[in-house]
Every structure is written in structure tokens, then in C-alpha cells.
Backbone atoms as SQL, in Angstrom:
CREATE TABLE atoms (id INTEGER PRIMARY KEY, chain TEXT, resi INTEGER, resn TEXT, atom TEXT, x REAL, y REAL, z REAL);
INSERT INTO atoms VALUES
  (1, 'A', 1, 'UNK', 'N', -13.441, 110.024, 268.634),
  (2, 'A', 1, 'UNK', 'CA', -14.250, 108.840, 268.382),
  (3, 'A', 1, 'UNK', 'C', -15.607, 109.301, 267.870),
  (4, 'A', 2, 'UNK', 'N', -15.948, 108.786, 266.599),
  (5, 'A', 2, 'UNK', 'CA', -17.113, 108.848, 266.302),
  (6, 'A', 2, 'UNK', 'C', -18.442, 107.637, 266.594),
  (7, 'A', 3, 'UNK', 'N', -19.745, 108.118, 266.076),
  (8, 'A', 3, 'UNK', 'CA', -20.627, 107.243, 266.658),
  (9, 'A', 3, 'UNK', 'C', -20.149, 105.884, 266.281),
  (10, 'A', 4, 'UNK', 'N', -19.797, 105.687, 265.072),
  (11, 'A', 4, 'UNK', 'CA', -19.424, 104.248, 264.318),
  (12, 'A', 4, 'UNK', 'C', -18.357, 103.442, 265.112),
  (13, 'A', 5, 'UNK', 'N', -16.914, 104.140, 265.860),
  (14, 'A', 5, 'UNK', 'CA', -16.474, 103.659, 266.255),
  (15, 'A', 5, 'UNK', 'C', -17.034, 102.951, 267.573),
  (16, 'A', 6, 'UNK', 'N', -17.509, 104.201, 268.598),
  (17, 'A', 6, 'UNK', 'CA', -18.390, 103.710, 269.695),
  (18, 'A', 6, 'UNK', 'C', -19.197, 102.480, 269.549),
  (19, 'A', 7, 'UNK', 'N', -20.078, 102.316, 268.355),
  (20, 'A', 7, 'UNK', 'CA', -20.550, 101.277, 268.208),
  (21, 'A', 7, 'UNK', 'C', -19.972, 100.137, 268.304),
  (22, 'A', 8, 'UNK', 'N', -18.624, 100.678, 267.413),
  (23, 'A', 8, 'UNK', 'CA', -17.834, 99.041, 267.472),
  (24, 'A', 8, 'UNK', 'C', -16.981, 98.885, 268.546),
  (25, 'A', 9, 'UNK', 'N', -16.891, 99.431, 269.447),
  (26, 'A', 9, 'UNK', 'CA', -16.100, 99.811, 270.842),
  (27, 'A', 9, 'UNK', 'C', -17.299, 99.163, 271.872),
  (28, 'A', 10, 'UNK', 'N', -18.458, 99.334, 271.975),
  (29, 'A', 10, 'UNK', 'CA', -19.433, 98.892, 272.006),
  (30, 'A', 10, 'UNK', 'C', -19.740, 97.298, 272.526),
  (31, 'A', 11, 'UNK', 'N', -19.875, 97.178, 270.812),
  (32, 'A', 11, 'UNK', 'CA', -19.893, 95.398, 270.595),
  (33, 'A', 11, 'UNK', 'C', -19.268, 94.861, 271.171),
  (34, 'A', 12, 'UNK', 'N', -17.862, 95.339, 270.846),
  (35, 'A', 12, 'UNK', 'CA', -16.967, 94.549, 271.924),
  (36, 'A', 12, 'UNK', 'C', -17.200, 94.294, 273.089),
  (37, 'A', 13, 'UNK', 'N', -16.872, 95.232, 273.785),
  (38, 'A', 13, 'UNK', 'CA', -17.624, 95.188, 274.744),
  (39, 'A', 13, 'UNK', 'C', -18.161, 94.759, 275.313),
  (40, 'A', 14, 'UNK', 'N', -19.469, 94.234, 275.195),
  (41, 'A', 14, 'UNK', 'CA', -20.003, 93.924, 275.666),
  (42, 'A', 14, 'UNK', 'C', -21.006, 92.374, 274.850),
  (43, 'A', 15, 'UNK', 'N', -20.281, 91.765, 273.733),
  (44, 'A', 15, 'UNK', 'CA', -20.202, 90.812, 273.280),
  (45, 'A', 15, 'UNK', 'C', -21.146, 90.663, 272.330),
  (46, 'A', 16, 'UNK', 'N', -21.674, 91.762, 271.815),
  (47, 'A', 16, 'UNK', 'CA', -22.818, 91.957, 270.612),
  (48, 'A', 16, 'UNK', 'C', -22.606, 92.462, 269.450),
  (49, 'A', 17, 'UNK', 'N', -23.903, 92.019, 268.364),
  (50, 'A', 17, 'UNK', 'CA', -23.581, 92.229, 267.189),
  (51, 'A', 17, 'UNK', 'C', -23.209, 94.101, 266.813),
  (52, 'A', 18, 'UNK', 'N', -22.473, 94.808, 266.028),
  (53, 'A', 18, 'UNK', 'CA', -22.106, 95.970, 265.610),
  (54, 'A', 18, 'UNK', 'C', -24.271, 96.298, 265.349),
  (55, 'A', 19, 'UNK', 'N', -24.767, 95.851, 265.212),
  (56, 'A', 19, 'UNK', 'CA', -25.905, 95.975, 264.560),
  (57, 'A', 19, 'UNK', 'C', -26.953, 95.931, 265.759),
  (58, 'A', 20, 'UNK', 'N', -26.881, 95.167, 266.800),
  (59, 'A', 20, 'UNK', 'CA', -27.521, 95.699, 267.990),
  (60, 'A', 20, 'UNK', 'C', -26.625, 96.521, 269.179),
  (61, 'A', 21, 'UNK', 'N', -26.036, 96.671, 269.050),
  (62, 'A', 21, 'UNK', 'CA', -24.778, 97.858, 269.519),
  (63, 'A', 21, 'UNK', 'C', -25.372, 99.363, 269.186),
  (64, 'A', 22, 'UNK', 'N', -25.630, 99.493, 267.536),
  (65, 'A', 22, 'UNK', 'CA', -25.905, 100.555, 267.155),
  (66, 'A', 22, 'UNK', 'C', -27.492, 100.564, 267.682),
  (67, 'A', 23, 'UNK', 'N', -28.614, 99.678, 267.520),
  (68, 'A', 23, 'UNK', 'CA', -29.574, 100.147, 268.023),
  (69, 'A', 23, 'UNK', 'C', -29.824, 100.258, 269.425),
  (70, 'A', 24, 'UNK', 'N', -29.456, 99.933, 270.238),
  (71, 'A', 24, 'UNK', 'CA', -29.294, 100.252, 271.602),
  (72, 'A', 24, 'UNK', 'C', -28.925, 101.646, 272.279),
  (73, 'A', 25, 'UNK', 'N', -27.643, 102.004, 271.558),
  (74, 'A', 25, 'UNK', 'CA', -26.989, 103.641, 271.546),
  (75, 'A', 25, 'UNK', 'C', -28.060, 104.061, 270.871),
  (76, 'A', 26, 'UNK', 'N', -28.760, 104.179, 269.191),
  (77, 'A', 26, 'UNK', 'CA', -29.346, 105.016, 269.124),
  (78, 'A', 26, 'UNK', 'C', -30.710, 105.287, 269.944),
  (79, 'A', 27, 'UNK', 'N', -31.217, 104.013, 270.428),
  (80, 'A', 27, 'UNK', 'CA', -32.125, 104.385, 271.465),
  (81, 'A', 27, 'UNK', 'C', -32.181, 105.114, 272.140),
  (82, 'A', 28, 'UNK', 'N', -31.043, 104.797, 273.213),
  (83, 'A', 28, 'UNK', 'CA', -30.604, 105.426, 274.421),
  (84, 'A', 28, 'UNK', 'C', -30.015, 106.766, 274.204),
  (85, 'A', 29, 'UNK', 'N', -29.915, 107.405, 273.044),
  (86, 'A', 29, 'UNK', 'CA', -29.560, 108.722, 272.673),
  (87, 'A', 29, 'UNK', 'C', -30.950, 109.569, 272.334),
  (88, 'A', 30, 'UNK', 'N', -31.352, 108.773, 271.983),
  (89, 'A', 30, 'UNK', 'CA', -33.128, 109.482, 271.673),
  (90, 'A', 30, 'UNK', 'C', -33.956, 109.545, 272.511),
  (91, 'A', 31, 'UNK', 'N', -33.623, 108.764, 273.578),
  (92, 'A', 31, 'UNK', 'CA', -34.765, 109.016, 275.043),
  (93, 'A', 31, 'UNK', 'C', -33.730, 109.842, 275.762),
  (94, 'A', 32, 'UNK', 'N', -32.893, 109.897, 275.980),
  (95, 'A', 32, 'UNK', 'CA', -32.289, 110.822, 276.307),
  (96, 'A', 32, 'UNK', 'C', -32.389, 112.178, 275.890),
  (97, 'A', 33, 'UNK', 'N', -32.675, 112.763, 274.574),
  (98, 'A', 33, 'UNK', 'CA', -32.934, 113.573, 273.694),
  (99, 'A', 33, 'UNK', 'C', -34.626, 114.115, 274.421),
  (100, 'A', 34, 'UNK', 'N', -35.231, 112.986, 274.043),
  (101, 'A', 34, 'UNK', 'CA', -36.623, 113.435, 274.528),
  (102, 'A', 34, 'UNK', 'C', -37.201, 113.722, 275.623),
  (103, 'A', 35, 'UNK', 'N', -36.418, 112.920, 276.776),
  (104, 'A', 35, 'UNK', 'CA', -36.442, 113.489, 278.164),
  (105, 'A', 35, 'UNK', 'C', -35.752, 115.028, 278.375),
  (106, 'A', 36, 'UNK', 'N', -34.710, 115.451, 277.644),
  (107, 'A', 36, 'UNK', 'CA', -34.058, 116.458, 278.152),
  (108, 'A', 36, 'UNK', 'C', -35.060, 117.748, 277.307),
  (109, 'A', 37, 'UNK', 'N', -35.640, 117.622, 276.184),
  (110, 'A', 37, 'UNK', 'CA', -36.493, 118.393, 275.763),
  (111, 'A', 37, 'UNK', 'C', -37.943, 118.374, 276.393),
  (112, 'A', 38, 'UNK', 'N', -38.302, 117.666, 277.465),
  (113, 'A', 38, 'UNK', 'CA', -39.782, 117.659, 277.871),
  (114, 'A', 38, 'UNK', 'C', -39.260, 118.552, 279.545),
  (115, 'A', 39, 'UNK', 'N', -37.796, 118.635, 279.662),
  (116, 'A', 39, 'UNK', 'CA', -37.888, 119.261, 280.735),
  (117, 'A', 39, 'UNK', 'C', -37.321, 118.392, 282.141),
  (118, 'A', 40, 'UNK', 'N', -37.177, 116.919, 281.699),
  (119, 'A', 40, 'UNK', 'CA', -36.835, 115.756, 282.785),
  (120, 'A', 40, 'UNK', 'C', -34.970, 116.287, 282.808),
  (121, 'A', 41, 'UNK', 'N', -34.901, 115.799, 283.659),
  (122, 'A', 41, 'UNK', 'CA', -32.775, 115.985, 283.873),
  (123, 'A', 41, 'UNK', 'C', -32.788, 114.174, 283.588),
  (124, 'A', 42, 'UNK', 'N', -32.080, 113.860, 282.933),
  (125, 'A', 42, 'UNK', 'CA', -31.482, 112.357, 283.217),
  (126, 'A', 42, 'UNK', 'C', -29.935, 112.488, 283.698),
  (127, 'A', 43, 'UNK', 'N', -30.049, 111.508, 284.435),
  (128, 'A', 43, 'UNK', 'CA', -28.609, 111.513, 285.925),
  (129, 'A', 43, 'UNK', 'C', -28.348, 109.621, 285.209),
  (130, 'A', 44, 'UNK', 'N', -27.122, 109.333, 285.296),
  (131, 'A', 44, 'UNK', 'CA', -26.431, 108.555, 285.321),
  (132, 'A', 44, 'UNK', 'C', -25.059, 108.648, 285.594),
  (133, 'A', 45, 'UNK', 'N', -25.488, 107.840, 286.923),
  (134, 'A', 45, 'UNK', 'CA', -24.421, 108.184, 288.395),
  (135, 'A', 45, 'UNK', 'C', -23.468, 107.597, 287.743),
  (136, 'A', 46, 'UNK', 'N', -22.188, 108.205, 287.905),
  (137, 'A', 46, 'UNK', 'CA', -20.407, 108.102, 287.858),
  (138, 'A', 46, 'UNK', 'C', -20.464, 108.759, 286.331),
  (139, 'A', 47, 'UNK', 'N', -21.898, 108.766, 285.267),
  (140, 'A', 47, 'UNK', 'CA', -20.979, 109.305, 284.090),
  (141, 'A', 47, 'UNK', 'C', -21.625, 110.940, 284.029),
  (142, 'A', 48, 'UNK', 'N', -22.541, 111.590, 284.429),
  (143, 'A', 48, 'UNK', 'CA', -23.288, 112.599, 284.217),
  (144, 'A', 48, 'UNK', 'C', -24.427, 112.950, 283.906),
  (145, 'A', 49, 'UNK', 'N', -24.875, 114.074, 284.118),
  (146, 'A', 49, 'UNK', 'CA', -26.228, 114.784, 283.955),
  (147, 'A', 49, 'UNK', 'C', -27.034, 115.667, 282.410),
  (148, 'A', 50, 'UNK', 'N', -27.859, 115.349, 282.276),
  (149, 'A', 50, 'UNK', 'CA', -28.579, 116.114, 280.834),
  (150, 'A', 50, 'UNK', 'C', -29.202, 116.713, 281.533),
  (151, 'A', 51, 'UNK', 'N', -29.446, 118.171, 280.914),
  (152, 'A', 51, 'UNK', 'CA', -30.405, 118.984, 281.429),
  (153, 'A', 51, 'UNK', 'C', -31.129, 119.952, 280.685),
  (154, 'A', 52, 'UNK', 'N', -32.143, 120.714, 280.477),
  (155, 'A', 52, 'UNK', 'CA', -31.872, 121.710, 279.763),
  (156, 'A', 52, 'UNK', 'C', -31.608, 122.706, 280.897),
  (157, 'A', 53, 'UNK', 'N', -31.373, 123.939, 280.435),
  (158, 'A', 53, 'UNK', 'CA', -31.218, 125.153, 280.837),
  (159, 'A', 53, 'UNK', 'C', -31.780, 126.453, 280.303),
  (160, 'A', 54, 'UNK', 'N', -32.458, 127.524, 281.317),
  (161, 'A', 54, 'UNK', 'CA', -32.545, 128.491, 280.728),
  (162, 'A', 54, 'UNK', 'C', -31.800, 129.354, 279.951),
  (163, 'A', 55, 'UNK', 'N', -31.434, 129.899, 279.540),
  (164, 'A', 55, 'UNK', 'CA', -30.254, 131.248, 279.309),
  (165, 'A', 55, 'UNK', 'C', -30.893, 132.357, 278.762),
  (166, 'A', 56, 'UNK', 'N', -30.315, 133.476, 279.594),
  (167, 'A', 56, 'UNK', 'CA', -31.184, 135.019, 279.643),
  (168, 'A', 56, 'UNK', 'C', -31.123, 135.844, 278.427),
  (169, 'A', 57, 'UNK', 'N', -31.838, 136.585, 278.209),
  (170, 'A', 57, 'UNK', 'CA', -31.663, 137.474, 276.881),
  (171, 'A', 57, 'UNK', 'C', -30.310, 138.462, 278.065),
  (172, 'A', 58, 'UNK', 'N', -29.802, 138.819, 276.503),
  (173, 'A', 58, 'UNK', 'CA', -28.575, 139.468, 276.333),
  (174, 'A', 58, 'UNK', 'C', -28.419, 140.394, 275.237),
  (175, 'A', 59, 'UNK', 'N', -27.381, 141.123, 275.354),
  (176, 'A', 59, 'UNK', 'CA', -26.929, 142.415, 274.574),
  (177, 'A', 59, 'UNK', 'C', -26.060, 141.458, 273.646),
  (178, 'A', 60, 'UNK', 'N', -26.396, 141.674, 272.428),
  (179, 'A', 60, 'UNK', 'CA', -24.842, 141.731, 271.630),
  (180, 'A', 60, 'UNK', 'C', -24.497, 142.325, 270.835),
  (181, 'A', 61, 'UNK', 'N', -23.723, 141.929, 269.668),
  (182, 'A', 61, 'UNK', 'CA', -23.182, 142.949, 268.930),
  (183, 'A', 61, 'UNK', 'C', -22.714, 142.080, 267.553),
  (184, 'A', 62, 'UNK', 'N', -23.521, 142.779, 265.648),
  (185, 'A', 62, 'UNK', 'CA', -23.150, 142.280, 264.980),
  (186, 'A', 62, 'UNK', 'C', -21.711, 142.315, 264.502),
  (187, 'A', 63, 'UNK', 'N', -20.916, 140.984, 264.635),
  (188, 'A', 63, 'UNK', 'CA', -19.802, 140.990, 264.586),
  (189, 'A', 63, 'UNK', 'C', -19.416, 141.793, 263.037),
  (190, 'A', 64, 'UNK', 'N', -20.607, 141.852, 262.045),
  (191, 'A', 64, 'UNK', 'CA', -20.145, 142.865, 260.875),
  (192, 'A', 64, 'UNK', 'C', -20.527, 144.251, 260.886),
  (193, 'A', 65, 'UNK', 'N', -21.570, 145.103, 261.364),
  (194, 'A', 65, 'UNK', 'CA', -21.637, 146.027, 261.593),
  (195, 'A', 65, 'UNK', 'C', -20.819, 146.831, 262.911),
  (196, 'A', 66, 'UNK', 'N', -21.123, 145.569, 264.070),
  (197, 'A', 66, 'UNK', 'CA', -20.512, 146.150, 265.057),
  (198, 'A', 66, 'UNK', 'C', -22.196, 146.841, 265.763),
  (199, 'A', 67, 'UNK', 'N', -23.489, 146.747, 265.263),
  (200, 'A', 67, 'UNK', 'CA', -24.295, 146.959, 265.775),
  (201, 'A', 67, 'UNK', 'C', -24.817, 146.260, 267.178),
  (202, 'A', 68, 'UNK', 'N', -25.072, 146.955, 267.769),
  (203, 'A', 68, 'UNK', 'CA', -26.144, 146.188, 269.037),
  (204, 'A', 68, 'UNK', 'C', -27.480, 145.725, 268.680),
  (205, 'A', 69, 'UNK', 'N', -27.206, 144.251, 269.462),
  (206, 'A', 69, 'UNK', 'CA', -28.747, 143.736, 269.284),
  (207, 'A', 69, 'UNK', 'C', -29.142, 142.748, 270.385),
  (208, 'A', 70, 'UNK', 'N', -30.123, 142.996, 270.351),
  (209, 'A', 70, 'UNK', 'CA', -30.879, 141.976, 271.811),
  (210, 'A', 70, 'UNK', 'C', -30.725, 140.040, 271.149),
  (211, 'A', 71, 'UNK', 'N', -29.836, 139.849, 272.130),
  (212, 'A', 71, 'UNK', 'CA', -30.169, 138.188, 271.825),
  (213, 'A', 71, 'UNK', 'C', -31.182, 137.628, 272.650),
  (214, 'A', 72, 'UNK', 'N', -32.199, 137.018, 272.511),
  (215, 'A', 72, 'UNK', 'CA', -33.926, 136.922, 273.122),
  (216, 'A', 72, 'UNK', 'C', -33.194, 135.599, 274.169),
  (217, 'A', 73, 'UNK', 'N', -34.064, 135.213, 275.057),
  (218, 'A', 73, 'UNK', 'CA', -33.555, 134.026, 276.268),
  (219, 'A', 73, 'UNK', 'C', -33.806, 133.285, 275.064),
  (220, 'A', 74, 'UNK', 'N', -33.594, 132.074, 275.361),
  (221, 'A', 74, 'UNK', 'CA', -33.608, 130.284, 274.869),
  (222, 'A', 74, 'UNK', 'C', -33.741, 129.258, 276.041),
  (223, 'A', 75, 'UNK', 'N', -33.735, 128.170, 275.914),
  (224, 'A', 75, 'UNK', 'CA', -33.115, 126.753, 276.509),
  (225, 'A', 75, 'UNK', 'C', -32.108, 126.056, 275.839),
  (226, 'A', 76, 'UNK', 'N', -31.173, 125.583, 276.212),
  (227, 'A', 76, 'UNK', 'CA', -29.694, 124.945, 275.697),
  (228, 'A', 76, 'UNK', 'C', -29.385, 123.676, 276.670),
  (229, 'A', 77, 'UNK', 'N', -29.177, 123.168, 275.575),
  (230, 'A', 77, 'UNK', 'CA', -29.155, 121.497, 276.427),
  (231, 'A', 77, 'UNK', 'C', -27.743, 121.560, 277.414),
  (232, 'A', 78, 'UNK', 'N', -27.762, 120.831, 278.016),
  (233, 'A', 78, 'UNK', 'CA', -26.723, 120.896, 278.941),
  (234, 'A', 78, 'UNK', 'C', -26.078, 119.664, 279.838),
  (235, 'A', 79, 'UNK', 'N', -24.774, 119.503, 280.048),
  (236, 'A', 79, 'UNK', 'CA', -24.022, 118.724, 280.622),
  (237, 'A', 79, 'UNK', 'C', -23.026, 118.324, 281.334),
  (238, 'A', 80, 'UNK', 'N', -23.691, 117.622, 282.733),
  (239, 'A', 80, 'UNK', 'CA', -22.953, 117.891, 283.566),
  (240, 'A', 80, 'UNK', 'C', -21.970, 116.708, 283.912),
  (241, 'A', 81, 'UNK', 'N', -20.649, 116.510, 283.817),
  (242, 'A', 81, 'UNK', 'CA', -20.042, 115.144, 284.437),
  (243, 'A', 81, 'UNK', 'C', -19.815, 114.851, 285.652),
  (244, 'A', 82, 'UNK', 'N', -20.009, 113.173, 285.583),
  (245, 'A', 82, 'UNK', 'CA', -19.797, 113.037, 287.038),
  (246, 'A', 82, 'UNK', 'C', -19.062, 112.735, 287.592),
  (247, 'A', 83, 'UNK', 'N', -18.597, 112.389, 289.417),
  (248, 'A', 83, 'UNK', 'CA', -17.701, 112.313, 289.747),
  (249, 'A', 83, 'UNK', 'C', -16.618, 111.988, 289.239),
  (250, 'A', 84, 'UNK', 'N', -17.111, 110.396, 289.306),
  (251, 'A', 84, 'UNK', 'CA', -16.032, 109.187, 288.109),
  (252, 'A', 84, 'UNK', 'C', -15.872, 109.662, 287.199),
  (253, 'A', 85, 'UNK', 'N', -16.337, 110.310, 286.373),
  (254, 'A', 85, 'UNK', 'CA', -16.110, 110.963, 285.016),
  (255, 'A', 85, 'UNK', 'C', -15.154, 111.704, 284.778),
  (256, 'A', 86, 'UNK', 'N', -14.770, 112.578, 285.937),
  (257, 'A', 86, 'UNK', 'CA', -14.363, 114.089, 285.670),
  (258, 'A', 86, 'UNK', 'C', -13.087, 113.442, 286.507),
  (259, 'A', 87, 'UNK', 'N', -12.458, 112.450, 287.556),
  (260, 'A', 87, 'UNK', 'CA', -11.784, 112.027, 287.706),
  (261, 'A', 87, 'UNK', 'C', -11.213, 111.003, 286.831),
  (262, 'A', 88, 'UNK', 'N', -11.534, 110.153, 286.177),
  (263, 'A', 88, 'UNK', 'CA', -10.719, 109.622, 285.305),
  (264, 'A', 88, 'UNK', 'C', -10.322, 110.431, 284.405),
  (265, 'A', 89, 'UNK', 'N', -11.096, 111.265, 283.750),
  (266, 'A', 89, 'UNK', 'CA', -10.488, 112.683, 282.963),
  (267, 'A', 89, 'UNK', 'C', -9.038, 113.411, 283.407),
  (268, 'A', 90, 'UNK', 'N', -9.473, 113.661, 284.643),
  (269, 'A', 90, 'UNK', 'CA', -8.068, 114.549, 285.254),
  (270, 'A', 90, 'UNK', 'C', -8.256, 114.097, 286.703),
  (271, 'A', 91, 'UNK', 'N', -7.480, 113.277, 287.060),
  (272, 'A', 91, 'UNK', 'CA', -7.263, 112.485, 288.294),
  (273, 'A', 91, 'UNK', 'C', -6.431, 113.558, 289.176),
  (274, 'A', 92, 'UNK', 'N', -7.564, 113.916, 290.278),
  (275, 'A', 92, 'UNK', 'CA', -7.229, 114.382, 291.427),
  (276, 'A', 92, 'UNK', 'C', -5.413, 114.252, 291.856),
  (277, 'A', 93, 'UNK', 'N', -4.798, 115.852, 292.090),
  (278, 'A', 93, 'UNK', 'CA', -3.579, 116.145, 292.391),
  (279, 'A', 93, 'UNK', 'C', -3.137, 115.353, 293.750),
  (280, 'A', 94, 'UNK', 'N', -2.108, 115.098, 294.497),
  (281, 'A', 94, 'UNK', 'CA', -2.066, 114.087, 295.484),
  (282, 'A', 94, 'UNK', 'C', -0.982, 115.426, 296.195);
């Protein structure tokens, strides 16, 4: 599913135009965006977590030379699902 469909998956939904459907998602994708880059986690219980994350410098290796080289730390956005989430996904074995 792409954004376009979501949108119109959306509307339905929830009984609105394809045209405030889309501005709503893109909102809510951009504060989301901007919270997770200032360092905030956003949590929305049953679907999951934004976060960033550190990640450490590391060794690697150019996959064409085959040389070693230092990959420097970063931050990488990150995501966590939630309960409900990860159970409707793959519903708990009985």
C-alpha cells in the first residue's frame, strides 16, 4: 500500500474527503518527523513507537576494494510496534 492508497483507505474510513484525508496524514507524518528529529519518542498506544537512536561507529569494509574503514556513529530513526500491532501481525501461538 502506498501513501495514495492509504489516503483513500483513509477517507473511507472515516467518512472524508480523499483531499482532507491526505492533509491530515501528511500532517501527522511531519510532526511526527519533527518530533523524532528534535529527540521526543512519539508512542501511540496499540500501534507503536518513533524514536531516534544512537548507533556506534564501526569497522567496515569496502565492498569493492575489500578495504577497511571506520563507519563514524549517526542517529537512525527508529520503530517500535505495539502490542496490538505485532499481534494482529502474527497472532500469538495457542
Amino acid at each position: 500500500m502506498n501513501k495514495g492508497e492509504l489516503v483513500d483507505a483513509v477517507a473511507e474510513k472515516a467518512s472524508v474527503t480523499k483531499k482532507q484525508a491526505d492533509a491530515v496524514l501528511s500532517a501527522a507524518i511531519e510532526t511526527i518527523i519533527e518530533a523524532v528529529a528534535s529527540g521526543d519518542k512519539v508512542t501511540l498506544v496499540g500501534f507503536g513507537s518513533f524514536e531516534s537512536r544512537e548507533r556506534k561507529a564501526r569497522e567496515g569494509r569496502n565492498p569493492k576494494t575489500n578495504e577497511k574503514m571506520e563507519i563514524p556513529a549517526t542517529k537512525v530513526p527508529a520503530f517500535s510496534a505495539g502490542k496490538l500491532f505485532r499481534e494482529r501481525v502474527a497472532p500469538p501461538k495457542e
